[in-house]
C-alpha positions in Angstrom: 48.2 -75.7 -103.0 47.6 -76.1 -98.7 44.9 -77.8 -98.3 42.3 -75.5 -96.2 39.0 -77.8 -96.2 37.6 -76.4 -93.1 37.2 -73.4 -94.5 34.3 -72.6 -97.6 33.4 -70.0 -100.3 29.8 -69.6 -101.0 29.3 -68.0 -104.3 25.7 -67.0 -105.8 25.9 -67.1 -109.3 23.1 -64.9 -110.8 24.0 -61.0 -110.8 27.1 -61.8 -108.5 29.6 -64.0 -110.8 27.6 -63.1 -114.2 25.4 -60.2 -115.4 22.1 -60.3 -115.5 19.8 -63.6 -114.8 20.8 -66.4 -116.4 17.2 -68.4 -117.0 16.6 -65.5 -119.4 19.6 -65.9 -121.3 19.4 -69.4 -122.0 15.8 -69.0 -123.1 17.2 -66.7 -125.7 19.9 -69.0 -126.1 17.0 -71.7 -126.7 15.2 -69.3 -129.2 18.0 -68.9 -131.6 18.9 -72.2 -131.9 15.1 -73.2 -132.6 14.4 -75.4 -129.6 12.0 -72.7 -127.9 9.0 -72.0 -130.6 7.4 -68.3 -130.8 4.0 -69.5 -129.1 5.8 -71.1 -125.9 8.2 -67.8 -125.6 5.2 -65.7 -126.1 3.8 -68.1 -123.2 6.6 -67.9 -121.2 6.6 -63.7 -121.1 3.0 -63.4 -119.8 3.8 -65.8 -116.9 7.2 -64.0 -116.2 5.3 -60.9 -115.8 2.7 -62.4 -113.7 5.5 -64.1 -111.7 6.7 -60.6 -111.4 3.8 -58.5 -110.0 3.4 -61.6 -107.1 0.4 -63.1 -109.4 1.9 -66.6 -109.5 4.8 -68.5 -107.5 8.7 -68.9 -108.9 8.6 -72.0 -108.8 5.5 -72.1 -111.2 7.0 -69.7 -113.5 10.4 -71.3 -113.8 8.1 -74.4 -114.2 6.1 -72.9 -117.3 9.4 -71.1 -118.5 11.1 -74.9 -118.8 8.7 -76.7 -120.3 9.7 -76.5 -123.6 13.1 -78.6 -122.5 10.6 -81.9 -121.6 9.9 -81.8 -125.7 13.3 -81.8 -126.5 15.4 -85.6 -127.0 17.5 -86.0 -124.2 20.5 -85.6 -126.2 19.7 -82.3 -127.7 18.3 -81.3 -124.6 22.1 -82.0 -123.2 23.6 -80.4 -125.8 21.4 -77.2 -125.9 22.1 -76.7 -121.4 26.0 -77.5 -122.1 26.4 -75.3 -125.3 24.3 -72.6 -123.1 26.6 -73.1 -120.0 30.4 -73.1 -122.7 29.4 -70.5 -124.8 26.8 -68.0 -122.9 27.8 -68.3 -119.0 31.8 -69.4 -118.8 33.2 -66.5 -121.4 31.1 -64.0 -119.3 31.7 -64.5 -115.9 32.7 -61.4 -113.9 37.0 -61.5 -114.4 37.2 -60.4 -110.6 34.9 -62.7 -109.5 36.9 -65.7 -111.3 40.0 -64.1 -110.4 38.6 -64.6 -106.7 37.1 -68.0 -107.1 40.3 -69.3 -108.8 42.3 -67.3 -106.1 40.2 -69.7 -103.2 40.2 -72.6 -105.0 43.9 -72.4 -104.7 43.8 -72.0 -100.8 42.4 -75.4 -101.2 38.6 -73.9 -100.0 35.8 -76.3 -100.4 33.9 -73.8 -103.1 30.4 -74.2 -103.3 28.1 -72.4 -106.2 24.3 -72.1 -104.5 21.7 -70.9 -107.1 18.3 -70.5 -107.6 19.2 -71.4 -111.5 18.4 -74.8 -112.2 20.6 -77.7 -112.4 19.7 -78.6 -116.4 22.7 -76.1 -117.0 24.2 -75.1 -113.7 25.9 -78.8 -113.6 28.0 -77.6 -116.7 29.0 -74.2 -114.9 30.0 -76.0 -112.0 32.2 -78.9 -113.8 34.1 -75.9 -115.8 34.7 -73.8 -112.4 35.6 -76.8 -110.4 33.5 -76.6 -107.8 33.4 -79.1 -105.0 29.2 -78.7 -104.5 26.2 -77.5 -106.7 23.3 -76.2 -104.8 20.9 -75.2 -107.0 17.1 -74.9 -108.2 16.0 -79.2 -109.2 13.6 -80.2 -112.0 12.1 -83.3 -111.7 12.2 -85.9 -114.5 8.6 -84.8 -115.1 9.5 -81.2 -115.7 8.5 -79.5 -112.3 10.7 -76.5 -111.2 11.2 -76.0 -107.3 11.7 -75.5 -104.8 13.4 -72.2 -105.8 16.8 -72.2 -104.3 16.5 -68.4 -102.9 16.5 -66.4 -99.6 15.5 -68.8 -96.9 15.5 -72.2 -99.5 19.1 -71.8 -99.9 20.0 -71.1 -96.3 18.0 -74.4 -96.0 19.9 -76.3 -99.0 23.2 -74.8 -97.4 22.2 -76.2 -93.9 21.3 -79.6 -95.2 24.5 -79.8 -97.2 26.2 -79.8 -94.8 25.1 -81.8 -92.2 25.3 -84.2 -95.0 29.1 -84.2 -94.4 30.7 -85.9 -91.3 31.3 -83.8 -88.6 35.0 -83.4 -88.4 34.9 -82.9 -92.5 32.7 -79.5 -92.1 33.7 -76.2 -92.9 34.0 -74.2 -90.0 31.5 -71.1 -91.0 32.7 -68.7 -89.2 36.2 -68.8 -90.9 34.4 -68.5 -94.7 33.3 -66.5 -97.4 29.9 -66.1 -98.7 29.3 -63.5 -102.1 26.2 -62.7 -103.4 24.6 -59.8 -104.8 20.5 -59.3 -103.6 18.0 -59.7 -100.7 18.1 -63.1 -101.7 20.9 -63.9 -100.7 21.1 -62.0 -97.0 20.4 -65.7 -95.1 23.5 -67.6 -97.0 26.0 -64.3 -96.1 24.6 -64.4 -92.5 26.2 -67.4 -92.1 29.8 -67.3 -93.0 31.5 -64.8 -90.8 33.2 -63.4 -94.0 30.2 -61.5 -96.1 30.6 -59.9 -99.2 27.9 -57.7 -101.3 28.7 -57.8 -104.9 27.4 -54.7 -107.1 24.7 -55.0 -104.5 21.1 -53.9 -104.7 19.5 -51.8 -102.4 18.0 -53.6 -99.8 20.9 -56.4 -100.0 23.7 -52.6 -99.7 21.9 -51.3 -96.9 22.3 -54.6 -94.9 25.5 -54.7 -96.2 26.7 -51.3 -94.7 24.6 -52.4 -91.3 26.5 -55.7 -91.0 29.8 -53.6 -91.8 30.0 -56.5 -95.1 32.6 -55.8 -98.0 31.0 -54.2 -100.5 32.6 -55.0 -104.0 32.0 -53.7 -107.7 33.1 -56.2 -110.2 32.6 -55.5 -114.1 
């Protein structure tokens, strides 16, 4: 394996290396095992839709849609995010899009997963892919969601990760990859000289074709 350090792969992980959005698969995930009761989920549906129509903030919504965790021991609560993460996330990743982050890791990248999931479970993805760096939506030990790691946040996160590193130890952005799959992710693919658009949406394809990004269709 050649060690190529100064370059990076960005991957968003919601939508680009999985299906679908990964919050609301772990709280069916939660509701099977019995750690998320039918009032809460009831709950938890009302704010998602107001969260939806611009009626209340992510970061609030995630909040509400989390709570039910803060209840849970911190063992089970462990054990619920890692189960979730080995059993729900890992087995479904996109095989192209493992095929590519295995095929970088290789190169010896620095990989990076930035997501606006939240860490409880994201830590688990990230030890199982190998990743180098998690940048990703916090909760705080009191439960609080935020801020949500999306659009400008993560170009933000990004930014501060790495000035965090010393300077002759940064990836040279220019010479990287960045993959992600909505508007939400435009800021992070601006800044690697190497875009790609994964079973893009439409606003995120028609910057794509603009930019003259790959534009890739995993299943």
């Amino acid at each position: 394996m050649r060690d190529d350090r100064r370059r990076a792969a960005f991957f968003d992980f919601d939508g680009t290396l999985i299906p679908g959005d990964s919050i609301v698969s772990f709280l069916l995930f939660a509701r099977r095992r019995g750690a998320l009761p039918f009032q809460e989920w009831a709950g938890i549906a009302l704010h998602a839709f107001l969260g939806k129509i611009g009626a209340e903030g992510m970061d609030a919504v995630k909040t509400r849609a989390l709570r039910f965790e803060q209840k849970l021991p911190s063992a089970e609560r462990e054990k619920l995010c890692r189960d979730f993460a080995e059993e729900e996330l890992i087995p479904h990743l996109f095989p192209e899009g493992k095929r590519t982050w295995d095929t970088l890791k290789n190169e010896g990248r620095a990989m990076v997963l930035v997501s606006a999931s939240t860490r409880d479970y994201m830590r688990y993805v990230a030890a199982a892919l190998g990743a180098d760096e998690l940048i990703c939506t916090t909760v705080s030990p009191a439960g609080a969601v935020g801020p949500n790691c999306r659009g400008r946040e993560k170009e933000k996160r990004v930014r501060e990760w790495l000035e965090s590193l010393p300077k002759d130890g940064r990836p040279d952005m220019a010479a990287s990859d960045a993959y992600g799959d909505s508007a939400g992710d435009v800021f992070l693919l601006r800044m690697c000289g190497r875009a790609h658009a994964v079973n893009p949406r439409r606003k995120l394809k028609r910057e794509a074709e603009q930019g003259g990004w790959e534009i890739l269709r995993w299943k």
